[in-house]
Backbone as a printed PyTorch tensor [residue, N CA C, xyz], in Angstrom:
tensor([[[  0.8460,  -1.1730,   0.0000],
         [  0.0000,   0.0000,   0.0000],
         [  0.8970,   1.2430,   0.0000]],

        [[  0.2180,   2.0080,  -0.6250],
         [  1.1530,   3.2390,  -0.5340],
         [  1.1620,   4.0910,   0.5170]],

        [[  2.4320,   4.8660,   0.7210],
         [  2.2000,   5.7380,   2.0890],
         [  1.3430,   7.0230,   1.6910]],

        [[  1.9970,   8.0080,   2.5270],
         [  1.2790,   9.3540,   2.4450],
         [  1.4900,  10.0170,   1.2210]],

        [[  2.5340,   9.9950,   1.5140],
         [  3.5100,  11.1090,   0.1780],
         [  3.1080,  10.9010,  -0.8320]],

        [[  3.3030,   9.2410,  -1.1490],
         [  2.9940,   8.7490,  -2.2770],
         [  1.9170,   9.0390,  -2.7410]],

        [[  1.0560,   8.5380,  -2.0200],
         [ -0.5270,   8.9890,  -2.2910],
         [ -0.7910,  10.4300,  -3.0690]],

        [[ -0.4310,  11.4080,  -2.0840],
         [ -0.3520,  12.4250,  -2.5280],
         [  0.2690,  12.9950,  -3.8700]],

        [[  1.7350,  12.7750,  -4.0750],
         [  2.3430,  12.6570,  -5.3770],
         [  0.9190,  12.0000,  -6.5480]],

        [[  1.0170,  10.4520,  -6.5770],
         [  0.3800,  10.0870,  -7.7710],
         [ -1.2100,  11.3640,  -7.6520]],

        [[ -1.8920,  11.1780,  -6.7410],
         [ -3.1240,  11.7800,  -6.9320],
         [ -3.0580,  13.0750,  -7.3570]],

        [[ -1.8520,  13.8570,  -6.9330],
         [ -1.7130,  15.2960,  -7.5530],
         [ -1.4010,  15.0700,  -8.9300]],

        [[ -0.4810,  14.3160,  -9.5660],
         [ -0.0880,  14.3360, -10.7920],
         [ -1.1310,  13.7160, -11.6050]],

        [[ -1.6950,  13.2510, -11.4440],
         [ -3.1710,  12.5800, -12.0550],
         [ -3.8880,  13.6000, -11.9440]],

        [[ -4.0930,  14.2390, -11.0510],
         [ -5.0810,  15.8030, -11.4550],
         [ -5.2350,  16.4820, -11.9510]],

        [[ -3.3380,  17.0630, -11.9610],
         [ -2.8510,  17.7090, -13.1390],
         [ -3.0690,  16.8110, -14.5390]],

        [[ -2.6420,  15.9100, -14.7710],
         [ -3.0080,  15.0150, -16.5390],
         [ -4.2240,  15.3430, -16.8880]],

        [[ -4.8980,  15.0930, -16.0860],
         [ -6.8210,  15.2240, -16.2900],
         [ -6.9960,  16.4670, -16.8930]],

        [[ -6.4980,  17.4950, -15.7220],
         [ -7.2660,  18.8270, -15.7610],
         [ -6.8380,  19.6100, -17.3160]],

        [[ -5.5020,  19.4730, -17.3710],
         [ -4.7250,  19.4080, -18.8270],
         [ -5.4220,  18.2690, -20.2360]],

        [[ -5.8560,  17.3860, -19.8910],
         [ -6.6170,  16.8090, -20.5700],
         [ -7.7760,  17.3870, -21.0370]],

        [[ -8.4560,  18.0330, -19.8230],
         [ -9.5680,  18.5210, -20.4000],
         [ -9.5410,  19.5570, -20.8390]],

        [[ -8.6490,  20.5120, -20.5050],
         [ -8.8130,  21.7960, -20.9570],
         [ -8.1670,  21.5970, -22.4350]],

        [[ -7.3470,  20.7250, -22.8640],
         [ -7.0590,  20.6290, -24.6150],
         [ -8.5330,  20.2650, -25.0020]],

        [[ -9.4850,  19.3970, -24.0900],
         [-10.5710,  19.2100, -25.2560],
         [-11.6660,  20.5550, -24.9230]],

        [[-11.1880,  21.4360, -25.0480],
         [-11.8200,  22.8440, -24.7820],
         [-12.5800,  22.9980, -23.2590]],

        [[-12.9820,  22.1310, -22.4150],
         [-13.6830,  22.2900, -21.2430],
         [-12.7780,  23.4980, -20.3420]],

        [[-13.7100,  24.3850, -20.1380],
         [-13.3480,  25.7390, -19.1650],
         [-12.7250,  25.2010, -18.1310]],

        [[-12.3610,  26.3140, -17.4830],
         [-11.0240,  25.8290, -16.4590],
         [-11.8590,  24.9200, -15.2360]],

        [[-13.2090,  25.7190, -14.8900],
         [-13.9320,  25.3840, -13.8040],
         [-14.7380,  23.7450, -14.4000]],

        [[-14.7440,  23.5800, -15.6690],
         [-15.7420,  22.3350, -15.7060],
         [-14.4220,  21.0930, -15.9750]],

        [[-12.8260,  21.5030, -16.2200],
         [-11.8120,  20.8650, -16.4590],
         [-11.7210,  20.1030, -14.9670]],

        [[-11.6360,  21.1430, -13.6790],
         [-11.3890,  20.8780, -12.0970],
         [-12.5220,  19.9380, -11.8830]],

        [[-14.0050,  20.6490, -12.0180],
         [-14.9260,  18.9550, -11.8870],
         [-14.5670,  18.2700, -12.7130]],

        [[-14.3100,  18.1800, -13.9250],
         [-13.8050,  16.5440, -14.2640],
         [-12.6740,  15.8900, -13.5720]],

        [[-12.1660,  16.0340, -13.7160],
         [-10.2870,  15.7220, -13.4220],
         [-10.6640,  15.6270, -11.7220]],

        [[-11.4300,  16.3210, -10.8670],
         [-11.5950,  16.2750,  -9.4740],
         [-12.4610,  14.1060,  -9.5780]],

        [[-13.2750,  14.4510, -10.8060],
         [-14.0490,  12.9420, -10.7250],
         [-13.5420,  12.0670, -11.2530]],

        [[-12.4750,  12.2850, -11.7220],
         [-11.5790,  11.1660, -12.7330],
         [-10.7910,  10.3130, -11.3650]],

        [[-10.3750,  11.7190, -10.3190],
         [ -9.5310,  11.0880,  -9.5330],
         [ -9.9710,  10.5820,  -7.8880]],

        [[-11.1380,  10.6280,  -8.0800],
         [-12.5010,  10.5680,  -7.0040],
         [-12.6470,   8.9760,  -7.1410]],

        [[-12.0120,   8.6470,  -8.6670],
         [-12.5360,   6.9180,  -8.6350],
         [-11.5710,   6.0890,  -8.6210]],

        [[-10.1920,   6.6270,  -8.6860],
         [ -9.0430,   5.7330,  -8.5120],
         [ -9.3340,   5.1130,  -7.1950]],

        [[ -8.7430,   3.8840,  -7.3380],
         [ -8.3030,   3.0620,  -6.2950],
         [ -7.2220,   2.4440,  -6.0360]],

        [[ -6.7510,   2.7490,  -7.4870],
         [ -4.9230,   2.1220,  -7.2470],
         [ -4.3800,   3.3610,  -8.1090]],

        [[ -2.9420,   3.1020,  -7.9730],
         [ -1.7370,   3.8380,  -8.6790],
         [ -2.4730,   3.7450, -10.3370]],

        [[ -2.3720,   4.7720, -11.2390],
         [ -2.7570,   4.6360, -11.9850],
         [ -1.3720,   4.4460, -12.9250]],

        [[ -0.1930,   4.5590, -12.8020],
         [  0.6310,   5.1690, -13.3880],
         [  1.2350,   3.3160, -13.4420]],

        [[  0.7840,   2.4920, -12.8360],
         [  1.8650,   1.1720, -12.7930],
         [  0.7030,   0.3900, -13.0230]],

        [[  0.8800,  -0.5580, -13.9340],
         [ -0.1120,  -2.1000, -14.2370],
         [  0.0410,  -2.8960, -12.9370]],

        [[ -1.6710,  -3.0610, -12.4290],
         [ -1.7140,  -3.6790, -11.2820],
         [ -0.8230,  -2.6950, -10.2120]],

        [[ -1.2260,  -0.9210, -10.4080],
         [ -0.4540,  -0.6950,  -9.3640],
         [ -0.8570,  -0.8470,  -8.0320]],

        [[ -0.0230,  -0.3270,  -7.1280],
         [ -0.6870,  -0.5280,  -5.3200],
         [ -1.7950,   0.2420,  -4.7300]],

        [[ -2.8520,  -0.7170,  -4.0560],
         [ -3.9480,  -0.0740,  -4.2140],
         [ -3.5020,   1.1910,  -2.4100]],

        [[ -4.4000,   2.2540,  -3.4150],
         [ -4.6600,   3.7640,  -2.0280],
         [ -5.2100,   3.1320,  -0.7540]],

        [[ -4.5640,   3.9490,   0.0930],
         [ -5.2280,   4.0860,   1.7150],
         [ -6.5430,   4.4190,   1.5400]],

        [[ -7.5780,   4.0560,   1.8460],
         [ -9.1530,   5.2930,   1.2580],
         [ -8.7690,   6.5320,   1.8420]],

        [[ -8.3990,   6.3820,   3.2600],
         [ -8.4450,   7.9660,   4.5810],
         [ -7.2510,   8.4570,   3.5810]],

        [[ -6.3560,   8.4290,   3.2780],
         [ -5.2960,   9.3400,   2.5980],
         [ -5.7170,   9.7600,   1.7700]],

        [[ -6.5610,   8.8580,   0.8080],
         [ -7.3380,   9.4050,  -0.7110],
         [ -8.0350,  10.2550,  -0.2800]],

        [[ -8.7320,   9.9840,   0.6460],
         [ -9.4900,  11.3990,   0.9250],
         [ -8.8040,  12.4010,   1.0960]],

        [[ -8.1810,  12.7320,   1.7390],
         [ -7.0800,  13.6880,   2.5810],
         [ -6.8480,  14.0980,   1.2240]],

        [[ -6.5490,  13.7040,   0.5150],
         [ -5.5200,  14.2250,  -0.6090],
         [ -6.3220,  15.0120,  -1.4640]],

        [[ -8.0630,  14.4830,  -1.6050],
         [ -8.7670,  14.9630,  -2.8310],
         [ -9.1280,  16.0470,  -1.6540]],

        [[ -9.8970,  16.1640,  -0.7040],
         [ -9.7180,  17.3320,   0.2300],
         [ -8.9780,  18.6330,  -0.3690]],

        [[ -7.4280,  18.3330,  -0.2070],
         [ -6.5470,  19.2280,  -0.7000],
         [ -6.3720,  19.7060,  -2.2650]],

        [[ -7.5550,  19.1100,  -3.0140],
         [ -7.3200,  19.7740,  -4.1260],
         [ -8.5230,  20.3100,  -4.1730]],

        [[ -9.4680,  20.1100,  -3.6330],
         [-11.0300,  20.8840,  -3.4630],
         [-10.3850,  22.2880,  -3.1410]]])
């Protein structure tokens, strides 16, 4: 399982991909943050590694918290 940091790291950098994702497919800055906020609302593991290590839930929270 991953620790804190970690958590934090992947879930921030996955926010950022998203939010950058969406805003190339034209979505405004504010409807880019709800997506990319719900993209990363449903992870449960590392997205970045096949079969990566699945999240703490309480950290996942903590973390999406901090990008609200």
């Amino acid at each position: 399982m991953l620790n804190e940091q970690q958590t934090q790291d992947v879930i921030s950098n996955f926010y950022q991909d998203c939010f950058r994702f969406w805003i190339t497919q034209g979505k405004s800055a504010a409807k880019a943050h709800k997506l990319a906020f719900n993209d990363c609302s449903h992870l449960e593991r590392n997205p970045y590694e096949p079969n990566g290590e699945k999240f703490d839930t309480e950290m996942k929270l903590k973390c999406l918290r901090e990008i609200l």
